[in-house]
Every structure is written in C-alpha cells, then in structure tokens.
C-alpha positions as CSV (number, residue, x, y, z in Angstrom):
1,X,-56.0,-19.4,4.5
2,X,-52.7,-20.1,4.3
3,X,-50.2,-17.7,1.8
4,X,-48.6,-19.1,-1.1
5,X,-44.8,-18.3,-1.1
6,X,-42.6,-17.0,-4.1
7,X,-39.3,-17.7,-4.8
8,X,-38.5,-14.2,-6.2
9,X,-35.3,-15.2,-7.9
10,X,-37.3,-17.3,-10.2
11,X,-40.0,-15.1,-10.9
12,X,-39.3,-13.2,-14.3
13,X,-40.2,-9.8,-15.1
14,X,-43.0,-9.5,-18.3
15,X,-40.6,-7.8,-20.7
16,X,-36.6,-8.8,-20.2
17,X,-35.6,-5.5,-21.6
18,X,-37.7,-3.5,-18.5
19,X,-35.4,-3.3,-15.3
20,X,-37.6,-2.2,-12.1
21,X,-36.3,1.0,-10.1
22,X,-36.9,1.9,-6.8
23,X,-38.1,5.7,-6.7
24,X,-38.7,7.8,-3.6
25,X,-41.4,11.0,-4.0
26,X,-42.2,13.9,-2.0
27,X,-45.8,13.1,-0.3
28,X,-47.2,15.5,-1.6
29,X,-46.1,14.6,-5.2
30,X,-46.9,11.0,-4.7
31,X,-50.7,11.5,-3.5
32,X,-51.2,13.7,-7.0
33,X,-49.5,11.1,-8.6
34,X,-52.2,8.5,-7.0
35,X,-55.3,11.0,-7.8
36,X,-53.9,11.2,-11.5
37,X,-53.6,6.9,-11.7
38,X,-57.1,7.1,-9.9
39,X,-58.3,9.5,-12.9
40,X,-57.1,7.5,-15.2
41,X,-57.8,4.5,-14.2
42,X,-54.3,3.5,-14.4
43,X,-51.6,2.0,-12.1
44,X,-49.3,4.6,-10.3
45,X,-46.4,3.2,-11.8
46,X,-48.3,3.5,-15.4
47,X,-48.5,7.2,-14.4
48,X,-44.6,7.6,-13.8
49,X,-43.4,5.4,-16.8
50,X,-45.0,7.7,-19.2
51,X,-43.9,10.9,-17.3
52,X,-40.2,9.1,-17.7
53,X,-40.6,8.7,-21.0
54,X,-41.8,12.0,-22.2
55,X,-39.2,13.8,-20.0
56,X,-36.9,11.7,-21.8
57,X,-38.4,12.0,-25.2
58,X,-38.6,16.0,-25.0
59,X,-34.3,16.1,-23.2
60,X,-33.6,14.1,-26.6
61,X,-35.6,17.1,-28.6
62,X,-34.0,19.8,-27.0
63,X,-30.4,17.7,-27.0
64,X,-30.8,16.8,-31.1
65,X,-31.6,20.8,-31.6
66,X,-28.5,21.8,-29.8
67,X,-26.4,19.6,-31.8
C-alpha cells in the first residue's frame, strides 16, 4: 500500500492561537510521563499541556501575591 504524502506547509494546526513546541525530557521523566497518558487514557502531549498550564497558572498566583 502505497503512503499518501502531505504537504506540511498547507496543513493547518486545529486552533490558530496553539503554536507547537519541540520539548526534550529526561528518559526517565518521559516514560512516567507515558505511564501517566497510559493511566489516563490520554495523549502524552495532553499530559504536558496541562502540567504547562498549571505551572503557569500557580507562577501567575504566587507573581499576583508578590505584587
């Protein structure tokens, strides 16, 4: 069976706000990461976006409380 090929430039990404980031772990890091998805029944990148974002939401917490 023959592969379909993509043009990658035209393919756009589901949300046009999202940009896509290329993130390197520790192995050991990366395989709980993987268990966690598995768990979940979630992709690995779901598992890491929402990690993002409550690291993010809890630095703007702490930053607000500072202020």
């Amino acid at each position: 069976m023959k592969r379909k090929t993509v043009d990658k430039r035209k393919v756009t990404p589901q949300n046009p706000s999202w940009v896509r980031a290329s993130v390197s772990f520790p192995s050991d890091v990366y395989q709980i990461l993987g268990e966690l998805a598995k768990n979940k029944k979630v992709s690995l990148a779901w598992v890491v976006r929402e990690a993002a974002e409550r690291y993010v939401a809890e630095a703007k917490a702490e930053n607000e409380k500072s202020k």
